[in-house]
Structures are given as structure tokens and as C-alpha cells.
C-alpha positions as CSV (number, residue, x, y, z in Angstrom):
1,X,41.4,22.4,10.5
2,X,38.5,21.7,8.4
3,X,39.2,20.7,4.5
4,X,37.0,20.0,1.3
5,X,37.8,18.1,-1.0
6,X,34.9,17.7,-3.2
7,X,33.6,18.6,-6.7
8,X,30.4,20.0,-7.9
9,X,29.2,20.2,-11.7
10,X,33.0,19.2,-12.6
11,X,33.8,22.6,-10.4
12,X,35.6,22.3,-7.1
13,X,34.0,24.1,-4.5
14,X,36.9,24.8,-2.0
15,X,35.5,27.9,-0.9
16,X,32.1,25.9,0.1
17,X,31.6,24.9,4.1
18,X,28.2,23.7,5.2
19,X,28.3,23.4,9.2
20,X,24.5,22.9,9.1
21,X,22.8,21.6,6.1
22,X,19.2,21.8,7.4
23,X,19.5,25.4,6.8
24,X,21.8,25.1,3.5
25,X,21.7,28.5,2.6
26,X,24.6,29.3,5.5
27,X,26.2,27.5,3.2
28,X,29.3,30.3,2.3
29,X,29.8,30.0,-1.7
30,X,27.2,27.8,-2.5
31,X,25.2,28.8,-5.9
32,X,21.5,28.2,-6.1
33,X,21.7,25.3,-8.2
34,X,24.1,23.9,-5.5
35,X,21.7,24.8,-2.7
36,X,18.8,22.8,-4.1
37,X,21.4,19.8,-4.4
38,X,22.1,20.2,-0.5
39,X,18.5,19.8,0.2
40,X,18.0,16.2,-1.6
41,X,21.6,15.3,0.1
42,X,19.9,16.9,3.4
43,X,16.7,14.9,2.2
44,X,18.2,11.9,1.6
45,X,20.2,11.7,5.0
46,X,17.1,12.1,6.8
47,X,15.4,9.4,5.1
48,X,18.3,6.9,6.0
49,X,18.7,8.1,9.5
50,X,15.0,7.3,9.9
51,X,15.9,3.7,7.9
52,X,19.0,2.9,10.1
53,X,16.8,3.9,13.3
54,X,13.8,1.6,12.5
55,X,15.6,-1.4,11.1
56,X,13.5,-0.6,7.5
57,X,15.5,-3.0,4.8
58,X,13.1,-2.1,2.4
59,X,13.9,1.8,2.7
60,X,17.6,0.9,2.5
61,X,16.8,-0.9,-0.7
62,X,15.3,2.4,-2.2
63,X,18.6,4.4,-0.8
64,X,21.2,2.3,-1.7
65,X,24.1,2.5,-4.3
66,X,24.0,0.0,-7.3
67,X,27.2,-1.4,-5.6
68,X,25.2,-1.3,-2.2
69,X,26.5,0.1,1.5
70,X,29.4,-0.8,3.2
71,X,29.5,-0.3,7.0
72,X,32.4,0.2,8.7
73,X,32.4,0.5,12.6
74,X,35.2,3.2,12.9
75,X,36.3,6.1,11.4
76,X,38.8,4.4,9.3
77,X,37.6,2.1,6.4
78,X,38.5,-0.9,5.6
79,X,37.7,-2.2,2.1
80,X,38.6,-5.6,2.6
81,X,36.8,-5.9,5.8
82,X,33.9,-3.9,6.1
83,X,30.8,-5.5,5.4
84,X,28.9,-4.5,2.5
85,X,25.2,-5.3,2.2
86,X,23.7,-5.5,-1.3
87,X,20.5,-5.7,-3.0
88,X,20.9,-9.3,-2.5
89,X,22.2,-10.1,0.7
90,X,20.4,-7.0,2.5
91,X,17.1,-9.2,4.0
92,X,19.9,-10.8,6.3
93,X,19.7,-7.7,8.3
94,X,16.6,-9.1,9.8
95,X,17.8,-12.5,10.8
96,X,18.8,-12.6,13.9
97,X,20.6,-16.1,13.2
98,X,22.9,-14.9,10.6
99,X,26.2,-13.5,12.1
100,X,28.4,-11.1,11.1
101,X,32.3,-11.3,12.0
102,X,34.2,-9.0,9.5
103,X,35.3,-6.6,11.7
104,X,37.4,-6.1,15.1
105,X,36.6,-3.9,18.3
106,X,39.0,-1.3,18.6
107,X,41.8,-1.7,21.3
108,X,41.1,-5.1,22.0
109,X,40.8,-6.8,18.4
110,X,38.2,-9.2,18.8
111,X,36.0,-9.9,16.4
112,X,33.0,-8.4,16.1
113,X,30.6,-11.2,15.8
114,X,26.7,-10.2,16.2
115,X,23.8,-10.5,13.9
116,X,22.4,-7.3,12.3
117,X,20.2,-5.6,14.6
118,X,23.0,-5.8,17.1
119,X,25.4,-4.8,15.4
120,X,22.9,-1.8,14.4
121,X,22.3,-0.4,17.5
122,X,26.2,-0.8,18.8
123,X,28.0,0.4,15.8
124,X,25.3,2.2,13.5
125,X,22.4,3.9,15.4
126,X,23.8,4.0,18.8
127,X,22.8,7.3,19.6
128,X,20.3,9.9,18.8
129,X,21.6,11.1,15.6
130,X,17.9,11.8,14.0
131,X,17.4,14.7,16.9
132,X,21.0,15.4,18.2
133,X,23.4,15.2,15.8
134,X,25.2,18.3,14.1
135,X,25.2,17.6,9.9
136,X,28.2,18.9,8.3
137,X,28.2,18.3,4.7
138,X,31.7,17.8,2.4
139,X,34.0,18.3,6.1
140,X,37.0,16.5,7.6
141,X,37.9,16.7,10.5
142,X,40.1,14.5,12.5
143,X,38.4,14.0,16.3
144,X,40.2,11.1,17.5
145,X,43.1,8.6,17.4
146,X,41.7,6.5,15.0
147,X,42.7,7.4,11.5
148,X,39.9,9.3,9.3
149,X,40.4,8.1,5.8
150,X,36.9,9.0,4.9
151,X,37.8,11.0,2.4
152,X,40.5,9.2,0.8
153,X,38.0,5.9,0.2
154,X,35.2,8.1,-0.7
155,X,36.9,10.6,-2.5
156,X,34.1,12.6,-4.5
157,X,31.4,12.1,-3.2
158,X,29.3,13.9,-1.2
159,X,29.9,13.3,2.8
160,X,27.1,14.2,5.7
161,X,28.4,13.5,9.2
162,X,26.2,13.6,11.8
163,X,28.4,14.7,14.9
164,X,27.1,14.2,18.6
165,X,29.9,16.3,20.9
166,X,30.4,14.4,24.3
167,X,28.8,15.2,27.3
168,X,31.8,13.5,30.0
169,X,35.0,16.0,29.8
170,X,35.8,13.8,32.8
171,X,36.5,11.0,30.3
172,X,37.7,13.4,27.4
173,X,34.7,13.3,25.7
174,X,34.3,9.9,25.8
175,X,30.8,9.8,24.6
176,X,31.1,11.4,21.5
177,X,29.5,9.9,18.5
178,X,29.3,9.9,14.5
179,X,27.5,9.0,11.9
180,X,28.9,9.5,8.2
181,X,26.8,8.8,5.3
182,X,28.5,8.8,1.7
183,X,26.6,9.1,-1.2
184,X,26.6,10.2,-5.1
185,X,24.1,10.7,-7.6
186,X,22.8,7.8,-9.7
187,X,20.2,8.4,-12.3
188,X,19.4,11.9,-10.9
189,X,18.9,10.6,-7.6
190,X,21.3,10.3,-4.2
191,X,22.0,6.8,-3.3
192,X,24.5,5.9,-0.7
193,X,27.4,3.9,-1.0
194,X,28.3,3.9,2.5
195,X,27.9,4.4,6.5
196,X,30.8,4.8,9.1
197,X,30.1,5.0,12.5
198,X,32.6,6.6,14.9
199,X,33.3,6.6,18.4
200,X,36.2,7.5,20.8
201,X,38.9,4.8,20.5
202,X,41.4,3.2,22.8
């Protein structure tokens, strides 16, 4: 069952479901006004797909929140764990000496203890998101055992998840992959204020 929970203009938009925001005008309900703000959230995903892909601190700088990004390595977020990087800590994501050991792998809970670009490319871009992924914009949906409480941290704000289906039915779908990015508007421009990463769980 897919739910929305978001607000536009002070307005809620429950009647609005965007399955495919690279084409946002199959968005059902969605006024012009709100089309053109689905493209610079479309435009704005993009750009920190490409960021999260290459590594780019400097572009994350541009797109990030005045509070910063937290990361969180599984569908459910954890405000006292989950890193967040900030304008002034963020140039740690290229040292490869500096560890990070907030968080805990799912089933096993140990730590998660690797430097940036690691974690990166095990729990952030871990798949082809960029040229695969499926955007939904403002969506819920539950798709594993781990709880999704998404929406209840990030409660409105606009959500884009970019959804991989899995490939290995053997495995029930073991492969599947998301990438959720959160952001609002700051100064007439969307910044992010945060990137969870999902995967099927234990």
C-alpha cells in the first residue's frame, strides 16, 4: 500500500503519486506550479546521485542542508547513531585513515567500522542507481523486515527513492537495492538533509 504523507504550499497533496519523476507530469494531481517543483527535486537528485557516485565532497557541500546529511545504512533511521556529515567535518570523506564506527550490520551487529569511501560504495552507492533505479517521489512503501521509519524522521519533506527490484527470486529478491534522498527547500533552493541506503535484511 503506498501512502503520502507530505505537504505542498501548506496544501497536502494526498491525491499526488509520482512513480517516475523524470517524466513528472504522470504525476496524477499535481498542479503546474508543483510540476516545476518536481523537476529541481528530480534535478537535484540527479546531481547528488552523480556526487555520491564520484566521491565529489565539494558537490555535496553545494547540496547539503544547513544541518548537513545524515546517512543511515538501513531503512530504519537512527538519530542517535547515524552519522551526520556537516559543512565542517565533510573533507573526512576523503581520508581514508579516518574511521567511521557509528553504526551496526544488520543480523549480526557488528560495528560498521570503515573509512568513507568504503563505507560509500557498501552502504551508499552500492549499485547502479544513476541508470537503474526506479524514482518514486513522496512514496512509502514497506519492502522488507527492517522497519521503514523514513517518513516518521523526515516527516515533511520531500522523499526520492531510488528502487532497484532484485534480480535472484531464488534468494527472494535478495539483491534488491535503495537509495532515499530527503530534502527541503532552503533559500529557494533543495538541499538535502539526508541519505538512507536499503538493502534486504536478515
Amino acid at each position: 500500500m503506498i501512502s503520502l504523507i507530505m505537504t505542498w504550499c501548506g496544501t497536502k497533496i494526498n491525491e499526488t503519486i509520482c512513480t517516475d519523476i523524470k517524466n513528472p507530469t504522470t504525476c496524477t494531481g499535481a498542479s503546474s506550479a508543483q510540476i516545476s517543483d518536481i523537476e529541481g527535486i528530480h534535478s537535484t537528485a540527479v546531481a547528488v546521485l552523480s556526487a555520491l557516485k564520484n566521491n565529489d565532497s565539494d558537490e555535496l557541500i553545494e547540496l547539503m542542508s544547513k544541518d548537513g546529511i545524515r546517512f543511515s545504512p538501513y531503512s530504519y533511521v537512527s538519530v542517535d547513531s547515524d552519522i551526520v556529515l556537516t559543512k565542517d567535518n565533510i573533507k573526512d570523506i576523503t581520508d581514508k585513515t579516518k574511521k567511521f564506527k557509528r553504526w551496526t550490520q544488520d543480523g549480526s551487529g557488528e560495528p560498521i567500522n570503515m573509512n568513507f569511501d568504503d563505507y560509500r560504495k557498501r552502504y551508499i552507492y552500492d549499485a547502479s542507481f544513476m541508470n537503474e533505479g526506479i524514482p518514486y517521489l513522496n512514496t512509502k512503501v514497506q519492502r522488507g523486515n527492517t522497519t521503514n521509519n523514513i517518513y516518521d524522521v523526515y516527516s515533511g519533506n520531500m522523499i526520492v527513492e531510488y528502487y532497484i527490484p532484485g534480480k535472484k527470486k531464488l534468494y527472494e529478491w535478495a539483491d534488491r537495492r535503495s537509495l532515499t534522498i530527503i530534502m527541503s527547500k532552503e533559500n529557494n533552493q533543495w538541499k538535502v538533509k539526508g541519505i538512507v541506503h536499503d538493502e534486504r535484511t536478515i
